[in-house]
Structure formats: C-alpha cells, structure tokens
C-alpha positions as MATLAB code, in Angstrom:
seq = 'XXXXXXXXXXXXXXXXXXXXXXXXXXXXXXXXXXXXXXXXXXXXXXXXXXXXXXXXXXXXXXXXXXXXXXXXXXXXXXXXXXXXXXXXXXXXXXXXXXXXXXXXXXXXXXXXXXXXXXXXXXXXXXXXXXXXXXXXXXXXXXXXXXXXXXXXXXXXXXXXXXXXXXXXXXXXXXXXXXXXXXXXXXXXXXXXXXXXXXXXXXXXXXXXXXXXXXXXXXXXXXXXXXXXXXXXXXXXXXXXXXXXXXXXXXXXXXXXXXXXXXXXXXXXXXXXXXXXXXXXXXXXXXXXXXXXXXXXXXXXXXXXXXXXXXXXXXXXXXXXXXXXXXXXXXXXXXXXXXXXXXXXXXXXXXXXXXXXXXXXXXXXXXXXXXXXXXXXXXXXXXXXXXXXXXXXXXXXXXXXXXXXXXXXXXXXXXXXXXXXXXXXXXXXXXXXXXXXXXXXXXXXXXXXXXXXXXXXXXXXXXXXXXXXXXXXXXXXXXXXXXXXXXXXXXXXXXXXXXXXXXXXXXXXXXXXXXXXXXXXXXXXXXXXXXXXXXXXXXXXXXXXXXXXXXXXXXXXXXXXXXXXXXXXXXXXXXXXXXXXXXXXXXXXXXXXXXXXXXXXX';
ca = [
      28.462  -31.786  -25.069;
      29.075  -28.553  -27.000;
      30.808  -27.128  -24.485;
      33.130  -30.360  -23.917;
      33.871  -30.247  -27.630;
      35.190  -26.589  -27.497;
      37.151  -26.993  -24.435;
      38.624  -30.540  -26.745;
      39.446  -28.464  -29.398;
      41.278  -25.344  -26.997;
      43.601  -28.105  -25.388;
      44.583  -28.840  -28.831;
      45.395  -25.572  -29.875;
      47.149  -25.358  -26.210;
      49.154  -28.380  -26.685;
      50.196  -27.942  -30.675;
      51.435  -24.170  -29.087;
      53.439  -25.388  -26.280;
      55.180  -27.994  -28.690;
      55.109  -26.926  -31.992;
      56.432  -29.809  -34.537;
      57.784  -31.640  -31.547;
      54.359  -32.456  -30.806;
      54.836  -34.619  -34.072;
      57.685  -36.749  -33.168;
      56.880  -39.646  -30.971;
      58.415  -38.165  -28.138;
      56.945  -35.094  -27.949;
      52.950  -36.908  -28.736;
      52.530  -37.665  -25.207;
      53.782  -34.650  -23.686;
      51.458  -32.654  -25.922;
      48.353  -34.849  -25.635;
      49.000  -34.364  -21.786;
      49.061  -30.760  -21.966;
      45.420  -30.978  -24.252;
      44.274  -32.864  -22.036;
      44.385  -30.713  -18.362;
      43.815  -27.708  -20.595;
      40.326  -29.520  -21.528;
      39.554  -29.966  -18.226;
      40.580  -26.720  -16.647;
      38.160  -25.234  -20.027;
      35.139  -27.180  -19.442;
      35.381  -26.389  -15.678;
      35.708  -22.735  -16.610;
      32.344  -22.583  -19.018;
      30.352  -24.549  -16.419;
      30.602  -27.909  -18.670;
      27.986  -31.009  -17.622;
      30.627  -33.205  -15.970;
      27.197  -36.001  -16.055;
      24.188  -36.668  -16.881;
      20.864  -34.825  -15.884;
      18.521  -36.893  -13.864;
      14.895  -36.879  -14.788;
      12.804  -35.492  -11.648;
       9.071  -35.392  -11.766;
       8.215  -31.362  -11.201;
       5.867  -30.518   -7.976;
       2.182  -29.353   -9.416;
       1.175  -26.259   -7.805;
      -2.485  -25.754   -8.711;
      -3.449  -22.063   -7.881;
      -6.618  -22.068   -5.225;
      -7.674  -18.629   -5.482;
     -11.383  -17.613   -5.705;
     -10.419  -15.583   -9.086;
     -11.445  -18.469  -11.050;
     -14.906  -18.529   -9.561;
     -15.344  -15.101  -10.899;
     -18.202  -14.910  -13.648;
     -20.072  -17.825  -12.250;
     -21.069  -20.389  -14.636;
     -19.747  -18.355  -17.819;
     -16.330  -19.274  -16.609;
     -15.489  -23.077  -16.588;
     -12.086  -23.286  -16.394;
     -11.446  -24.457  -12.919;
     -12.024  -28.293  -14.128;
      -9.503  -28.089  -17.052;
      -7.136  -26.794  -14.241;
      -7.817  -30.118  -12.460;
      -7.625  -31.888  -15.545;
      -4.111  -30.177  -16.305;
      -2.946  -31.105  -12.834;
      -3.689  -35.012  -13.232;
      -2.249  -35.168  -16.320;
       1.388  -33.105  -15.122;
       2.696  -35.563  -13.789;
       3.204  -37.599  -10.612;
       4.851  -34.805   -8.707;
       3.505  -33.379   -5.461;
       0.239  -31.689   -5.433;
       0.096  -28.565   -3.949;
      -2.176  -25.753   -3.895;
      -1.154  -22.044   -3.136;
      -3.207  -18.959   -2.661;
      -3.143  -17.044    0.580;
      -1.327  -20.039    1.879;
       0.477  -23.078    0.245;
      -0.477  -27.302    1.437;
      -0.097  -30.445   -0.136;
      -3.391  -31.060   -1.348;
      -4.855  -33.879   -4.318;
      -8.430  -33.198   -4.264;
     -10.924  -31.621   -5.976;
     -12.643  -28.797   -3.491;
     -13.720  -25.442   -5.404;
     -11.212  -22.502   -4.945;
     -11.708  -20.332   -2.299;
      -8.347  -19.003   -1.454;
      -8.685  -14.812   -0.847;
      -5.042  -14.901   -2.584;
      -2.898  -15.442   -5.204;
       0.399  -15.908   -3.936;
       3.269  -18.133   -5.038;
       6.024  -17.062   -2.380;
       5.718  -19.904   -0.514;
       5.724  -22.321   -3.646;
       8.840  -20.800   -4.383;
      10.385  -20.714   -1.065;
       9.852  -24.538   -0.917;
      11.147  -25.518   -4.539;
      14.629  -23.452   -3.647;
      14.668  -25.976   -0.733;
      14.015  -29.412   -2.478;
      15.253  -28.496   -5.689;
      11.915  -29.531   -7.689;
      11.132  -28.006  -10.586;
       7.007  -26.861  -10.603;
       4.676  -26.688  -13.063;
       2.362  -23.611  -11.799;
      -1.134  -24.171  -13.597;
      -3.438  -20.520  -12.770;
      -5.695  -18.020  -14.250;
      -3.188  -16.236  -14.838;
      -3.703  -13.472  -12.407;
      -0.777  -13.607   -9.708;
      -0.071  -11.410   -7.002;
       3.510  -11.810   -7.445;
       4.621  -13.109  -10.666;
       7.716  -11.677   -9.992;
       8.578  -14.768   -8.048;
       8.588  -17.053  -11.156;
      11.879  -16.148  -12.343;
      13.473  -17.768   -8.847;
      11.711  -21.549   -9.553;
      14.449  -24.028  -10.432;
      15.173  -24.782  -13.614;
      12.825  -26.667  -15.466;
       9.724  -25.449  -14.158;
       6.967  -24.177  -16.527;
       3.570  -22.449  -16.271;
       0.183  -23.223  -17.148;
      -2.189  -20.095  -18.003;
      -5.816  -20.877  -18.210;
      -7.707  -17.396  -18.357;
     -11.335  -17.022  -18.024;
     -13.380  -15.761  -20.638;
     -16.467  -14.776  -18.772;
     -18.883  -12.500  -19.995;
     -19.232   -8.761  -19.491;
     -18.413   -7.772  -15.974;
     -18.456   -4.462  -14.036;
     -16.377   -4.228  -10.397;
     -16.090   -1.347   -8.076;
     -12.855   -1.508   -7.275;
     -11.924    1.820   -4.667;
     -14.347    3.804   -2.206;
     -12.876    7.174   -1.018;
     -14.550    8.929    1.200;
     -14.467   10.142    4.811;
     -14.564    8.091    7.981;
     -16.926   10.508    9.748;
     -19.611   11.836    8.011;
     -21.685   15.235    8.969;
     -25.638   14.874    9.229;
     -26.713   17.396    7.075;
     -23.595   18.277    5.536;
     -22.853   16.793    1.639;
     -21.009   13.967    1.500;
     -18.525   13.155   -1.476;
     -17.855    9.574   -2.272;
     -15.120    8.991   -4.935;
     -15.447    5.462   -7.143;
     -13.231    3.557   -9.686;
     -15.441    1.810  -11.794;
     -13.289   -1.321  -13.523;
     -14.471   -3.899  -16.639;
     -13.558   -7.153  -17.127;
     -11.790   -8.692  -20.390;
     -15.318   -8.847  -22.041;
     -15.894   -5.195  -21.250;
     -18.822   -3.896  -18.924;
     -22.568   -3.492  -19.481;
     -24.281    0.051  -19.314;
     -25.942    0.560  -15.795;
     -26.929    2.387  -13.269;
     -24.628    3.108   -9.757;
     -26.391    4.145   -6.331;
     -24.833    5.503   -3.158;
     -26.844    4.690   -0.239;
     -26.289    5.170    3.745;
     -28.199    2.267    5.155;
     -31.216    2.337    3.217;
     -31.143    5.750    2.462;
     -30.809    6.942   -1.111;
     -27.734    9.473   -1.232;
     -27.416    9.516   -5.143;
     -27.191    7.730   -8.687;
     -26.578    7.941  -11.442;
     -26.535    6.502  -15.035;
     -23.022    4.218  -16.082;
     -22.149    4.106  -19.591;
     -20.523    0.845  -20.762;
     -16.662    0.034  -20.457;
     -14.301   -1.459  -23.071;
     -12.151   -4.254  -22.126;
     -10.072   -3.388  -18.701;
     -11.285    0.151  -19.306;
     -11.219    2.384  -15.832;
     -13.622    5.144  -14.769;
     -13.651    7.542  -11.564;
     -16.794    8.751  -10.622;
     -17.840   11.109   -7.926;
     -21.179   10.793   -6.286;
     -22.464   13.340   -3.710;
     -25.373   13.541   -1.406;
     -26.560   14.584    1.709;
     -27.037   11.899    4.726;
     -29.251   12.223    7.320;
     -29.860   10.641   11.293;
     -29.099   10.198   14.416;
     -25.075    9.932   15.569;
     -24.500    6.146   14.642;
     -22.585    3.777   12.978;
     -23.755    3.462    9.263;
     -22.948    1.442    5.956;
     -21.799    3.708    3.306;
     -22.821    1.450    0.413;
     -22.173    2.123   -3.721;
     -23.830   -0.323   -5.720;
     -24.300   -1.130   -9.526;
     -27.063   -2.433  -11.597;
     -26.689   -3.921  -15.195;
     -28.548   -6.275  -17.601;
     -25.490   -8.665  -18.565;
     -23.478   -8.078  -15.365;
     -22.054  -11.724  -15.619;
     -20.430  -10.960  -11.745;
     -22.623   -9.644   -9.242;
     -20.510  -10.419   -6.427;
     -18.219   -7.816   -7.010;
     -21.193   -4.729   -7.851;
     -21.360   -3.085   -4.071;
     -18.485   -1.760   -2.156;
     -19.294   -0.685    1.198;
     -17.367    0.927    4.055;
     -18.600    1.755    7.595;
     -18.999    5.459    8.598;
     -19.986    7.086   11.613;
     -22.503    9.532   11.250;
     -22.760   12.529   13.160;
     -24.244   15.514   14.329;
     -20.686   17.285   15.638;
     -18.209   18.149   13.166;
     -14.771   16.175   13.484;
     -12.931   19.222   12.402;
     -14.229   22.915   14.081;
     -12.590   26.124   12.914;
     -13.713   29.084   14.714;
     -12.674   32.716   14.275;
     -13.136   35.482   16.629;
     -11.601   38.011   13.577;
     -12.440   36.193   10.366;
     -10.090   37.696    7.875;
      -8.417   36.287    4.443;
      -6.529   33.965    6.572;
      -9.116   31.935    8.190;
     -11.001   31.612    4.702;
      -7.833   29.865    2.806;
      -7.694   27.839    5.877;
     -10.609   26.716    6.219;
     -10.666   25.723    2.497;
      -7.051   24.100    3.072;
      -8.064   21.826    5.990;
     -11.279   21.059    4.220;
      -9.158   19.818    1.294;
      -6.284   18.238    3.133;
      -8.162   16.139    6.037;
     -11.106   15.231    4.163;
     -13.158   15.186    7.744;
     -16.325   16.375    8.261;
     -15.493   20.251    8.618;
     -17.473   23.098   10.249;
     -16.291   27.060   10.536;
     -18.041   29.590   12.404;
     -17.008   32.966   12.437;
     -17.886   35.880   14.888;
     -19.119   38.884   12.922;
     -19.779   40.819   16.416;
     -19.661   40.657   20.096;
     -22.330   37.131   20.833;
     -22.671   37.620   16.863;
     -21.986   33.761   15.465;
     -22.439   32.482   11.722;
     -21.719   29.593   10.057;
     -19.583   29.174    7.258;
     -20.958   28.718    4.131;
     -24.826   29.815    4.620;
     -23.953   32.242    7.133;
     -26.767   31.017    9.374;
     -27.008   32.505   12.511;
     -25.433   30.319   15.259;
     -25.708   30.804   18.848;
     -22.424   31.185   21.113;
     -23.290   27.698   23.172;
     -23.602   26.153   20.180;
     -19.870   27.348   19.073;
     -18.503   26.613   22.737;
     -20.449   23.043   22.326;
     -18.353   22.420   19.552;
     -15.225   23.345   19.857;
     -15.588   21.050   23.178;
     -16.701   17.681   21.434;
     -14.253   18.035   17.842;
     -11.558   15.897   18.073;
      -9.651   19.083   16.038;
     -10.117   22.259   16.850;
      -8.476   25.606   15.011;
      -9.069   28.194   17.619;
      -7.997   32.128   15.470;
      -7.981   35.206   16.615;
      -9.353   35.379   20.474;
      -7.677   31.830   21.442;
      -9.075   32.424   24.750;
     -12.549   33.186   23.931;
     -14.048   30.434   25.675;
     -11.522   30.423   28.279;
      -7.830   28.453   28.334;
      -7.925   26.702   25.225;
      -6.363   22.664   26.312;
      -8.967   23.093   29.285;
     -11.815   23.593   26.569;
     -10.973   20.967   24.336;
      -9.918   17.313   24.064;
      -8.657   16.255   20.881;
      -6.095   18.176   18.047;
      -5.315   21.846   18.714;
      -4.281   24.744   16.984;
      -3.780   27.990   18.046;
      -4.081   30.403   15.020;
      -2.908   33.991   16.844;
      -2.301   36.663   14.485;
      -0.290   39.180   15.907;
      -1.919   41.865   17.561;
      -0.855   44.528   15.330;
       1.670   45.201   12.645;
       4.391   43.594   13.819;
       6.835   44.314   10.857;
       7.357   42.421    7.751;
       9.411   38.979    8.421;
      10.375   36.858    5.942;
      10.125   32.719    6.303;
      13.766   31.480    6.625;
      14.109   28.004    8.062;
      12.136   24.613    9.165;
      14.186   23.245   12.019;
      13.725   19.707   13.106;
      10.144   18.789   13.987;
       7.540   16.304   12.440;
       7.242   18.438    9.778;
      10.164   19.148    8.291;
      10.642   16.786    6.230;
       8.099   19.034    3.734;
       8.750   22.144    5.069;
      12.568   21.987    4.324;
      11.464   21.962    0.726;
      10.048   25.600    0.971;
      11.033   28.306   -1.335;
      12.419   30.323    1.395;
      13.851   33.129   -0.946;
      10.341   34.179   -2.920;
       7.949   34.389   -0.412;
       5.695   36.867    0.754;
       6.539   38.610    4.083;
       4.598   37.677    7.335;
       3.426   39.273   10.624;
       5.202   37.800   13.440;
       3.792   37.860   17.030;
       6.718   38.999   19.242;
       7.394   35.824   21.501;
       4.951   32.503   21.627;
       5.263   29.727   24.287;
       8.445   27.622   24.157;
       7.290   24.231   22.409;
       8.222   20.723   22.172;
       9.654   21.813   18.487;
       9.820   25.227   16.426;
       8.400   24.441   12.842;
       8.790   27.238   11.220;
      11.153   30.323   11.956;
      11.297   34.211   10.258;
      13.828   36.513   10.022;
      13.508   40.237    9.351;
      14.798   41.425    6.077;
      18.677   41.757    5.401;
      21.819   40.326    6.577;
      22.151   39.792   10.428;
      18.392   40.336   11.086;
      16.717   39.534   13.847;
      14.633   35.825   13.899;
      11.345   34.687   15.378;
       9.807   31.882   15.443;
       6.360   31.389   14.169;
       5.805   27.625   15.011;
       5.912   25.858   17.708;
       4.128   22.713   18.975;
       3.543   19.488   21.251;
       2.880   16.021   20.836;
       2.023   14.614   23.958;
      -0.175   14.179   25.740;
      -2.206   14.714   22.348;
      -1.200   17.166   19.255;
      -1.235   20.918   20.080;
      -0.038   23.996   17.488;
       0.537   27.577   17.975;
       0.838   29.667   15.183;
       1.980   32.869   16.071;
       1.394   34.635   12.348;
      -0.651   36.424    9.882;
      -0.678   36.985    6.181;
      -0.208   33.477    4.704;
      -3.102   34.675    2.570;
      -0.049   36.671    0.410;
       1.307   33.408   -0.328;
      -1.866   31.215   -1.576;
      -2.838   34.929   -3.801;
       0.733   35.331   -5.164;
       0.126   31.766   -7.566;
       3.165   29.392   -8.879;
       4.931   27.667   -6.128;
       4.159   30.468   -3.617;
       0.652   28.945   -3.288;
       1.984   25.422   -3.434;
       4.458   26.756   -0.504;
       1.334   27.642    1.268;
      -0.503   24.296    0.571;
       2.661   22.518    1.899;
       2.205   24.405    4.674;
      -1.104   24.094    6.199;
      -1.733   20.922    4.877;
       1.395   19.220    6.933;
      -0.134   21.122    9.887;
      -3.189   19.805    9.277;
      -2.216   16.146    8.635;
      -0.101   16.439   11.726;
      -2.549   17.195   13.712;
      -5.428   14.538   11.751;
      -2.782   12.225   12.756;
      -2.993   13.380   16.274;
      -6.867   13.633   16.700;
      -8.476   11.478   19.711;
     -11.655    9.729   20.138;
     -13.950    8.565   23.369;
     -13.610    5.163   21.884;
     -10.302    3.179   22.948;
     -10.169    2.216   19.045;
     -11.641    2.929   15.981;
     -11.468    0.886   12.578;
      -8.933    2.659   10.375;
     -10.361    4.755    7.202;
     -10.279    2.537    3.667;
     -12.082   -0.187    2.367;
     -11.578   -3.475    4.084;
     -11.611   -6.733    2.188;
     -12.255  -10.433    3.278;
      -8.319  -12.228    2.936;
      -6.999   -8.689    4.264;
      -6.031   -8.222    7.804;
      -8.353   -5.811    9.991;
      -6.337   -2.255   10.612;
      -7.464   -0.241   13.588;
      -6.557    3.169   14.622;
      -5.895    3.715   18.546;
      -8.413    6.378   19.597;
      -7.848    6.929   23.509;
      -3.760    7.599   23.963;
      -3.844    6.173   27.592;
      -4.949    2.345   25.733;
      -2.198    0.062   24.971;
      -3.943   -3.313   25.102;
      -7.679   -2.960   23.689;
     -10.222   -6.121   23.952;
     -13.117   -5.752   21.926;
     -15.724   -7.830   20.215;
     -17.016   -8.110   16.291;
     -20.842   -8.942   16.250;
     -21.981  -10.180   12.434;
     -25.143   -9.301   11.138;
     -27.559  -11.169    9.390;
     -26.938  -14.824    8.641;
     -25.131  -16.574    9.098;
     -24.452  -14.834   12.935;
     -21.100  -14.807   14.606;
     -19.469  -13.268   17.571;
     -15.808  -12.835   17.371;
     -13.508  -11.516   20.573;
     -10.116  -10.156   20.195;
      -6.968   -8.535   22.008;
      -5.528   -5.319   20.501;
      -1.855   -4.990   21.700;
      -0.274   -1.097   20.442;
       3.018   -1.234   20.962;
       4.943    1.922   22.504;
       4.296    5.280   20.360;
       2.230    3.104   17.698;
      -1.509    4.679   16.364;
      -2.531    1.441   14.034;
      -2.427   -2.585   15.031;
      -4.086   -5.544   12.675;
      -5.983   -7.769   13.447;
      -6.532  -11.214   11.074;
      -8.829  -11.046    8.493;
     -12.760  -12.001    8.841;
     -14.957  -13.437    6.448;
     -17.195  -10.850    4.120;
     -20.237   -9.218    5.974;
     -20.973   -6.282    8.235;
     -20.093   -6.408   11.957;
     -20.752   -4.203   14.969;
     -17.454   -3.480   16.701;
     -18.291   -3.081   20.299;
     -15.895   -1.454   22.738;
     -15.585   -0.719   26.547;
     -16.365    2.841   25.965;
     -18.147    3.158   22.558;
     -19.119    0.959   19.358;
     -18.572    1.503   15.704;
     -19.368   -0.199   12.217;
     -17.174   -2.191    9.280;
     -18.207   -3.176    6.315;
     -15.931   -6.754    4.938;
     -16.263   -6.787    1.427;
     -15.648  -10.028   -1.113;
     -12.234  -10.496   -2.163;
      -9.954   -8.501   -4.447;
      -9.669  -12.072   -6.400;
     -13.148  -11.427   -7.842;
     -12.085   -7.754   -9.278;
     -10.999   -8.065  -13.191;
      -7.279   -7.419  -13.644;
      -4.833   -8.070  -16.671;
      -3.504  -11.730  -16.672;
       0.162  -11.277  -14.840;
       1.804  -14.858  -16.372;
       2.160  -16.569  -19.672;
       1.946  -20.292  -20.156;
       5.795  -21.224  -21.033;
       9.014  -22.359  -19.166;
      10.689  -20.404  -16.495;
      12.598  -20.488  -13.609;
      16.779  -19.780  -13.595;
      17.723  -21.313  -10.029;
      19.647  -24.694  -10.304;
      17.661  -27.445   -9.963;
      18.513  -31.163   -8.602;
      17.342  -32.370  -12.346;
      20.474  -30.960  -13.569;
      23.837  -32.040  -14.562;
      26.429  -31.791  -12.102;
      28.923  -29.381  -12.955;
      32.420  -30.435  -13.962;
      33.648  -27.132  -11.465;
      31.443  -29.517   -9.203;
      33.349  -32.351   -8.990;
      36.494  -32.628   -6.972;
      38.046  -35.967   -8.929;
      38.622  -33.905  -11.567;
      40.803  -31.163  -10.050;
      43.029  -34.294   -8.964;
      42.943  -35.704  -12.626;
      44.101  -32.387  -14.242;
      46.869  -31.899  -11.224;
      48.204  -35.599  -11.776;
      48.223  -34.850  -15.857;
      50.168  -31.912  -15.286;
      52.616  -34.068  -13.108;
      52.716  -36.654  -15.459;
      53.519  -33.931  -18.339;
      56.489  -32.601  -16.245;
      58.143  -36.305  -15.275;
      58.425  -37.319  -19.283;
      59.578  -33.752  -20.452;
      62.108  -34.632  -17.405;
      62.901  -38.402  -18.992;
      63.445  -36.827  -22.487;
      65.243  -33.852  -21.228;
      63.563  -31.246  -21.383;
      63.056  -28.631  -18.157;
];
C-alpha cells in the first residue's frame, strides 16, 4: 500500500499545482480532486503498484535425489530430516530432481548420479509455483535459483560426515608402453572434516606400479600427486587403478579411480632419424611433452647402425622398419625414404621432417596462412626469430602452415609447411634449425613450443587405429555419458558390445552413428564397473567409476528465500489491469466537461 499512498499524495501535489487557490473554492474542488485522482492512477501504474491482493499458493517441494547425501555412510544422517522437511513444507507437489526431475512422494534412498535443478526451474516458470528446494547443499547449477518465482526458498541440510579422502582426477595416457615408465598424475581432495593420513597405490591389474605415503588434508584441502612406475605384459587391455588406504576414511566408495589403458609392446608415437642432430632431440622432447603417448626415438648413428633413444641400446633395422609400420604417428627426419615411400610404409599420422640438404640460406619465418593451425601460429613473434634453412620447393599440400622469407624488403618466400588431412593426417616439414629458437629462451622458445606442439596435436588428433573405435582418453564416471573416439576413418556407423565383469554380469549392445567429418560420438551412461568393449575388428577396456556426487565439494546454496521471476502468488499489477486505463481516461474527460460548465478551456 506504500506505493498507493505515494502515488495519493503526487496527485495531490498535481492537482493543488494545476489549480492553485481555485482548488479551494467549491468550484474548482472537483476539478482538482479529478485531476489527483488520474494522476494517482497513472503513478501507481508507473511504480508497478498491487492493483489486488496476493493469493496464497502452496509452493511445489523439490526434494534433491542425488547420491551426495549417501556419501559418508552411516556418519551422515541427514537424508531423513530431508524427508521430514519435505512433509512438513507443505501440501505442494512433490518432486524430486537430480539427473532428472518426476513427481515423486515416497521415501526410496537417493540414488540420482546428479544434482541438477534446470528442469525444476524450467517447470516453475511454466506453472508459476513458487518451490521450496530442500538439498545438501551441493548443486550443479545453483545458478538457476535466482530464475524460481517469487516466493520460493531453499532448504540446506549439509552433511557432517567424518574425515573423508576422494581421488578426484586421473591423468595419464591412453596407451601405455610395456617396459617404458608410466606417469600417472592424481588430485587428492578432503572432505569438510578433513582427510586421514594414508597410503595411495597405483596398480595395472594386479600389478604393483607404485605408492606411496599420504599425509593428512585440512578441510577441502587439494593435493596433486605424481606416481610413476613401470608396467609390464602382453599387448592388452588393462585397468590403470590408484587407490587409497586410511584408518578413519569415513567414504570408501570414492578411494580408487581407475581408467582403462591399453598396454603395449609398439610405441603409439615413433620418431626415427636417419641424421640425428639438435633438431630431432628438442623434438623428440616436444612431442613427448605435448601428446603424452607412449613415445619411442631411434636414431641411426651409421649405415644398419640403430639405437634407441634414451639408453642408446642397440636396435636392429627390422625392428625400426617394424615400427614405424605399426605407430599410429610416425616422424620420419632426415632420409624420409629410408624404408622406401613413406604413406606406403605407414598407416596412421605422418610427418615428414626433411632438413634441407645443405645450406640453403638463412630465411626468416614471416606468415601462417590459413590451415588448422593457424589459429596459434598467427600469434608467432614473426619479427625476433631465429633464421631457418629452407628446402628449395616441397610438394604442393592441402594447406601451407608456415611460410619464410629471405631477409629484407621484397625478398624472396618459401614455404616450409605444408600438409593433408585426408585420407588421414600427413606433414612435411621442409626445414632445419628450429633448435635456434627453443636455445634463444623468452618467447623465442615458447614460439618454438607453439610450434611443434600444434603440429603434434594436429596430427594426435589425426592418428588411426585397427579398431573401428576406441573409448576416448579421461576418466569416465557412472551418470556421465560414454565418449568414444572413431579409430578407422572409413566407419561411420559402429555396433559394438560392453561385456561387465564380475557380478553382477551384463551384456550391453549399441549403435555408434559419427556424423560427417566428426572423431568423438556418446553413448548413454552405464552403471559403475569394468567392461570389455568388443568390436568387429579389435576389443578394448573402460573402467566406470562411482559418481562425482560422492566426491567432497563446497556447499553451492544457502538455506533462505530466492527466486525474482513473477509468480501466480502475486498481486496483479495495477499496469495489469485494463479497467483502470478506462477509469483514468473517463476522469480526465470528466475533468475537461466541468472546467467546460464553469468556463474554463
């Protein structure tokens, strides 16, 4: 009514203006009462005045179903005093949200792999309902509060469970090298209570990689750890597997993280060098870095003279040729055609890494035209770096990724680039003395590791497998769809089958569809446990892990009221109702027939 009263008291003002001390005289009341009066109204339209009363609604009770509040086992109780909360809310709808939101009124435990309130939200801007959201606390979107109607109000009831460590992230590679180390890169998380002291393992199947000793965590403290060992076996598909052990852990659910591998006796990556110079040993180090795949050199020291990088151990040539022929990448420098024409030898990612074949002046980078890598190679200081060698011509390519110029105005240009991408991802790099640039420091070396590592994640990108498809690298997680990677170009439309292990056993078939140009497809997501993927030409391992709703995260909500879209439990709006538009033009007719009658214009 506040806002009635002011517009009351402007129309006075308005009317006592117009008419002065006439407004006195009984004449000149009416006229000026008149002129209050549509002022009022055209006020309180203006300020959004009530023009009614509000109507009591009963909110919609949106209990959240996710399996966060399962987390800490018995330690955490609070799932009944969210169903007590609900009955006692009101006599609303009952819903329940999560990875999906139903009416529901019952009292099954939580199991939703989710904690989304979109679709609560979606629905209340359609009936107009408040909600009262009772939770943990711990929303996927809490953004979406702010958009409930009016009215609506949220119910936090966080979990105070005991200490609890989670491993939240596995990084490591897809494809692992038998006999090679292999790097596995944790974040360690604690829970509100902190974590216990422990002891994390990284284990390939059942054998022992590494471990080591976990000191305890303060409340939602973080810690990256890096744990490295050396796998052995036959080529198969394996479970890379990180677990922790704790006295006090009050959630074991959440203490492995696995992620299936394939192991390996070829290298996915192969970098061989007829002429191994300072060139091929800051490549090798940048594709090592930048792909993360299982990566093995060999360099030629002498005519049928092979080592391998690292040990230097001798190597025989069939071993090399053997090689480069299974890698899905190859980096062929120096002698490209050492093992005769280089697409017929291999089958997956090429490059072709051809210095020059003598001193072919000094050229000076100048330009990335357009080509899938331009995007970070236009970024290049052009102006500061080191000169190159420039083979004279190179085969004319799909694209030119990188062109030279000699030095001053009007020179001539080269390029020392170019490349395909079909039928599968071939380079040829037509230059030497990149080295310069990675010695030289400051952004010269960061020019160099833009560089080589686009090439090199061009060409990951591009790399091709026997297998029609391939699970996608990452951690996958029960509620999250299944990503797969196409590995054979010529398969659009992939069936395959998922095989569970252990108990309880299940046997899932699928359809694959890739549309045009497209490397990844989902697939919906699969309850927790490790299945064998089987294909028409090849098989391959994932490892489902529990939920992200049982890893500890800051609460993302605070019990209060909230919501700012109208809501049908409001007052109509005066603006809202078209009577009173007619009122205020029939006052202001009124108004103008007595000024008329007592002769006024």
């Amino acid at each position: 009514m506040a806002l009635w009263f002011f517009a009351t008291l402007v129309g006075l003002a308005a009317g006592g203006l117009q008419y002065g001390v006439y407004a006195l005289r009984p004449a000149g009341a009416p006229l000026a009462l008149l002129r209050a009066f549509v002022v009022a109204i055209v006020i309180a339209m203006l300020l959004g005045a009530p023009g009614g009363r509000s109507v009591p609604l009963a909110p919609d009770i949106a209990l959240d179903a996710s399996e966060s509040w399962t987390r800490g086992g018995a330690s955490c109780d609070r799932w009944r005093a969210a169903l007590d909360s609900a009955r006692r809310a009101g006599s609303g709808t009952r819903l329940r949200f999560g990875d999906s939101a139903r009416a529901e009124n019952s009292n099954a435990p939580p199991i939703d792999r989710a904690s989304r309130l979109r679709a609560v939200a979606d629905r209340a801007a359609g009936t107009g309902h408040p909600v009262v959201v009772i939770t943990d606390g711990e929303l996927d979107d809490a953004d979406v509060l702010g958009s409930l109607p009016r009215g609506s109000r949220a119910v936090v009831l966080p979990c105070n469970s005991g200490p609890d460590l989670a491993l939240a992230a596995l990084e490591t590679p897809r494809t692992l090298l038998a006999g090679d180390t292999t790097t596995a890169r944790l974040t360690l998380a604690a829970g509100p209570a902190g974590s216990p002291a422990g002891r994390l393992e990284l284990r390939l199947d059942d054998q022992l990689l590494a471990s080591q000793p976990v000191p305890a965590l303060g409340a939602y403290g973080e810690r990256a750890v890096a744990l490295r060992g050396i796998g052995e076996g036959a080529d198969r598909g394996a479970v890379l597997r990180a677990v922790f052990s704790g006295a006090g852990d009050a959630e074991p659910r959440n203490d492995t993280l696995a992620i299936g591998v394939d192991v390996s006796r070829a290298a996915a990556a192969v970098f061989v060098s007829t002429s191994p110079d300072f060139d091929a040993r800051e490549a090798v180090a940048a594709l090592r870095g930048v792909t993360s795949l299982p990566t093995r050199a060999y360099y030629r020291v002498a005519p049928g003279a092979w080592r391998s990088d690292g040990a230097l151990a001798r190597v025989s040539e069939e071993d090399v040729r053997t090689a480069v022929r299974d890698a899905p990448i190859v980096i062929l420098h120096g002698d490209t055609t050492l093992f005769g024409a280089p697409r017929t030898v291999t089958r997956g990612a090429l490059l072709l890494f051809s210095p020059p074949g003598g001193e072919e002046g000094d050229w000076l980078a100048a330009a990335a035209p357009a080509s899938p890598l331009a995007p970070a190679l236009a970024a290049l200081p052009f102006d500061s770096l080191p000169p190159l060698s420039v083979a004279p011509a190179l085969p004319r390519g799909a694209w030119q990724g990188l062109v030279v110029r000699e030095p001053g105005s009007g020179g001539n240009r080269r390029v020392a680039l170019v490349g395909w991408e079909t039928p599968r991802h071939i380079a040829v790099l037509g230059a030497s003395g990149f080295w310069r640039w990675r010695f030289r420091g400051g952004p010269r070396a960061d020019a160099y590791g833009t560089l080589f590592g686009t090439l090199f994640d061009w060409l990951a990108a591009g790399r091709s497998d026997r297998r029609p498809v391939v699970p996608d690298a990452g951690v996958f997680r029960a509620g999250a769809p299944l990503r797969w990677r196409r590995g054979s170009q010529t398969d659009s439309v992939v069936s395959l089958t998922l095989v569970r292990r252990g108990a309880p056993a299940r046997t899932d078939s699928m359809t694959l569809r890739f549309p045009e140009n497209a490397t990844l497809a989902e697939s919906p997501a699969v309850a927790p446990g490790v299945y064998d993927v089987r294909t028409s030409n090849g098989s391959s391992v994932i490892a489902v892990n529990q939920s992200s709703e049982l890893l500890p995260r800051r609460p993302t909500v605070r019990s209060g009221q909230m919501g700012g879209r109208p809501s049908l439990a409001d007052a109509p709006l005066a603006r809202d109702l078209g009577w009173l538009y007619i009122v205020a033009v029939l006052g202001l007719c009124a108004e103008w027939l007595l000024r008329r009658r007592v002769g006024m214009r």
